[in-house]
BAKE-823369 format. One line per 5 residues: number of its first residue (from 1); for each residue x, y, z of C-alpha. Coordinates in steps of 0.001 Angstrom, whole numbers, plus 500000, padded with zeros to 6 digits. Each point is the difference from the previous one (the first is absolute). Layout:
REM BAKE-823369
NUM> X,Y,Z ~ ...;
This chain:
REM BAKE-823369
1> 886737,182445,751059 ~ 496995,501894,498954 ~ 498887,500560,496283 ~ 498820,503112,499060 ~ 498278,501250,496046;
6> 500331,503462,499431 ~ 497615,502027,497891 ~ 501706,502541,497891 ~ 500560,502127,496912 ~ 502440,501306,497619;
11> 500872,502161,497019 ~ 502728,497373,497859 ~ 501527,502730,497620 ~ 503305,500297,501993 ~ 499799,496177,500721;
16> 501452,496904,497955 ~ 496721,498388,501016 ~ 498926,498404,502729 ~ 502254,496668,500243 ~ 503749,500569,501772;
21> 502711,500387,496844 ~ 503809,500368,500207 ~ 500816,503547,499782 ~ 496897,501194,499836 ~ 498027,501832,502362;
26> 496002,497962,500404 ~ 497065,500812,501964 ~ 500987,496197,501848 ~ 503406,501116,501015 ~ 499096,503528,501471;
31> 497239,498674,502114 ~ 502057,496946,501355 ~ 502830,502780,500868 ~ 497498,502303,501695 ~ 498488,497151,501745;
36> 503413,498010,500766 ~ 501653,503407,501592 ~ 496548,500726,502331 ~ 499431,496373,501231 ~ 503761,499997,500540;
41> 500075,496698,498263 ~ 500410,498365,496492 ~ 496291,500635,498197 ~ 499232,497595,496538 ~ 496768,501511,498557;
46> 498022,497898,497829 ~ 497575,501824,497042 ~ 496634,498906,499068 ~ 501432,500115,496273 ~ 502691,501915,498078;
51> 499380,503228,498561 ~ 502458,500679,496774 ~ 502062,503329,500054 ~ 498116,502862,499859 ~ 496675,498483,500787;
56> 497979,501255,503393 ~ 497953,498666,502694 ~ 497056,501467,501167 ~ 499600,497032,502332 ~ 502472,497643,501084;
61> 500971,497399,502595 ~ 503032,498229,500938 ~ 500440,497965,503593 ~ 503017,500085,501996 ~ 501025,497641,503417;
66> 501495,501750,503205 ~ 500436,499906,503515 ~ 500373,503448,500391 ~ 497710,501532,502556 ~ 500354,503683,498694;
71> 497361,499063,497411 ~ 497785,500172,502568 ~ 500902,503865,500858 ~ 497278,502530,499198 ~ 502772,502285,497577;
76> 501130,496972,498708 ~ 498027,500543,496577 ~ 501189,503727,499910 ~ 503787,499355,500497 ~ 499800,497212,496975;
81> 498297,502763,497516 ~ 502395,502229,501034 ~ 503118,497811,499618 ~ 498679,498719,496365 ~ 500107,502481,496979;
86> 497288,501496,499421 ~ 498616,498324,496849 ~ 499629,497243,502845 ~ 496540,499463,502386 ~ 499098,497947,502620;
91> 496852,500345,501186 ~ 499311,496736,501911 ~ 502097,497333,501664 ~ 497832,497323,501441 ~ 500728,496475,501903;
96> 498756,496693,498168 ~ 500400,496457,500187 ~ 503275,498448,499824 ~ 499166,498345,497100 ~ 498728,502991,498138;
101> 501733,500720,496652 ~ 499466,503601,498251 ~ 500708,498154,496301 ~ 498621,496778,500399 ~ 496535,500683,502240;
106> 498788,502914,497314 ~ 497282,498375,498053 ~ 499784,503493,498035 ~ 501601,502613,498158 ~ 499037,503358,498647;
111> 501959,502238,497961 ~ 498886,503084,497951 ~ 501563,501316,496947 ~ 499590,503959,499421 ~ 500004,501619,495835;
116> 500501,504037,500878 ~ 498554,501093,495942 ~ 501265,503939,500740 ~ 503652,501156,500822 ~ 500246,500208,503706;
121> 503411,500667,501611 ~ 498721,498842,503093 ~ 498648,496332,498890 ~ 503208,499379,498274 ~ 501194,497335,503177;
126> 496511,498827,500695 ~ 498181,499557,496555 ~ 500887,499394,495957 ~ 499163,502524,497745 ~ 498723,498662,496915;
131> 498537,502257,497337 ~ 497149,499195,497525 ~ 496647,498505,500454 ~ 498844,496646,501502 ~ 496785,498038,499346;
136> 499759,499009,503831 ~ 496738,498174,499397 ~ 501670,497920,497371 ~ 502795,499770,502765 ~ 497920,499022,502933;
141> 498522,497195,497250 ~ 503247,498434,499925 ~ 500985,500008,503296 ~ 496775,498064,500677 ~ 502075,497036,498325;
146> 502724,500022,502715 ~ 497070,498979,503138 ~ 500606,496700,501085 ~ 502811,497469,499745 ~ 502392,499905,497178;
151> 503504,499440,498782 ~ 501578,503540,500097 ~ 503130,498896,498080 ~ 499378,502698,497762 ~ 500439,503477,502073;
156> 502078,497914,502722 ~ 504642,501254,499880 ~ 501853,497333,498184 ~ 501986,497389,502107 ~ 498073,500640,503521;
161> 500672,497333,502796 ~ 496565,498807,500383 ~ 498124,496604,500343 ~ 497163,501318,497674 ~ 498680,503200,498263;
166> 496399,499251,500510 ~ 498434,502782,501968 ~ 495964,500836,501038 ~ 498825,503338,498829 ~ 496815,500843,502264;
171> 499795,503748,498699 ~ 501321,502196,496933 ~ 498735,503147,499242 ~ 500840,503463,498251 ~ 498828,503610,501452;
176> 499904,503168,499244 ~ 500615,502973,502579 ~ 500513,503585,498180 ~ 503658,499624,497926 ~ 500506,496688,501581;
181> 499900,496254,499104 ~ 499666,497619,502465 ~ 500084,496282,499764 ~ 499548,497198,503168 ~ 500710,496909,499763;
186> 499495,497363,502841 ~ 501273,496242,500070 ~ 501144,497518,502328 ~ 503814,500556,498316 ~ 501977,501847,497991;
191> 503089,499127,497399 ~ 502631,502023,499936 ~ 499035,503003,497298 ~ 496827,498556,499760 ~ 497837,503233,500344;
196> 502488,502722,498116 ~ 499541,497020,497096 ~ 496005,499806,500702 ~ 499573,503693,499147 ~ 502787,500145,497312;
201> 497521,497792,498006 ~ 496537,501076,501005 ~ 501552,503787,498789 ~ 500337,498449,496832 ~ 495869,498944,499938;
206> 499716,503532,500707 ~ 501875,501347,497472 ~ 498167,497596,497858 ~ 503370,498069,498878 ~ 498379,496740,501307;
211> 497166,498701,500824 ~ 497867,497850,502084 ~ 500471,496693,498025 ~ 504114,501310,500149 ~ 499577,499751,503687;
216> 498723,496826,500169 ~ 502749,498414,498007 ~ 502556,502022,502049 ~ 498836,498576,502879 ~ 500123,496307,498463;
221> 503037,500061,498571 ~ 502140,500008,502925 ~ 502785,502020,498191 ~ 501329,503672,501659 ~ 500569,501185,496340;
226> 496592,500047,499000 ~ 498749,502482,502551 ~ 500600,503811,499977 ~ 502857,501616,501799 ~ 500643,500425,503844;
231> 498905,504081,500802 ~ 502317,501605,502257 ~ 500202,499347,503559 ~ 498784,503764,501861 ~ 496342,499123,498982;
236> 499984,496752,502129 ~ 498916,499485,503588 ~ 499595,497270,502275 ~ 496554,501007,501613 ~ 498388,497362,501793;
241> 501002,496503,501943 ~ 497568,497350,501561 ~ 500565,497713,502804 ~ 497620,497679,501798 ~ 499032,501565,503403;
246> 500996,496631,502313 ~ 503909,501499,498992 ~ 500092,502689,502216 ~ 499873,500411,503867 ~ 498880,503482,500023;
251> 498496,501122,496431 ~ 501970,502131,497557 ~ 497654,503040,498839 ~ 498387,499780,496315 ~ 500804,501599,497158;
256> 497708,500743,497273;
């Protein structure tokens, strides 16, 4: 039995998320089809994290065990893609220790969050359009606050099966690129909603609602109801995942 992670990407509009749901079609149940009707055996596929409905990876990796030698076929890449649909990618499978776990082993997570400020029919699925004008330098002030390790109680979904909501921010920053907004966020872990929460609020700083000393006590308080609102889903995108370099037989390729 041989483990394999797989290096891929997807577009999660016409997905219920990444996690396998009754009745409902996921990004975790097409690729363990694909994979379980090429290896001509049953496939379990295990996610570096869970994407919500409607939220995209721009970089993902799952592992999956087999003793299926057709992985090692030179087309066997090109008859996955073309079995999966194609808001599915794989770009990379690659051996690694027996051991190595595509959830556990990450010791990083990026994700991006993209404002589109003018009507565009063709950012609809990939980016929120939010009218009006934001003080990002008041924004990027805030977001300062969220670098290094805290109690994210406040932006984390009610009711979430975890041992503890403290989580180390290393990097949080807001952009600008022509009509866009753009804001990455890097930690160690994510809660559940934690970043469509994160930007709900710091929107608010830059629509002057709140303010700095606001944030603060948000982020104190421990209490979902004092931060701003979740923002839809289509702006959100897993970008980036870490993992120590002694996991892997043969190296996975970097992504910026």
């Amino acid at each position: 039995m041989q483990r394999y992670f797989i290096e891929m990407e997807y577009k999660g509009t016409n997905y219920h998320g990444w996690q396998i749901q009754p009745n409902a079609v996921t990004v975790q149940s097409s690729l363990e089809k694909a994979l379980s009707t090429i290896c001509r055996e049953k496939i379990l596929v295990t996610g570096a994290g869970r994407t919500d409905s409607g939220v995209h990876a721009s970089y993902f990796v799952a592992h999956f065990d087999s003793v299926s030698t057709t992985l090692d076929d030179s087309g066997f890449l090109q008859h996955l893609n073309g079995f999966l649909d194609k808001d599915i990618v794989i770009y990379s499978i690659n051996k690694v220790k027996e051991n190595a776990h595509a959830r556990f082993d990450a010791f990083s997570r990026t994700y991006r969050y993209y404002i589109n400020q003018n009507k565009n029919p063709f950012n609809q699925e990939i980016s929120w359009f939010l009218r009006g004008d934001l003080d990002i330098d008041k924004m990027n002030e805030v977001s300062c606050l969220l670098i290094g390790t805290h109690d994210f109680t406040s932006f984390s979904k009610l009711h979430t099966d975890v041992k503890t909501n403290d989580c180390t921010v290393d990097f949080a920053h807001w952009e600008k690129k022509g009509d866009s907004l753009i804001f990455t966020v890097r930690a160690n872990r994510f809660l559940r909603n934690m970043v469509r929460a994160i930007v709900g609020t710091v929107i608010l700083v830059g629509r002057n609602k709140i303010d700095k000393e606001d944030m603060i006590k948000i982020l104190k308080i421990k209490d979902r109801s004092s931060a701003g609102m979740s923002v839809p889903p289509q702006g959100l995108f897993l970008a980036d995942i870490r993992y120590p370099d002694n996991v892997f037989i043969k190296s996975i390729r970097e992504k910026n």
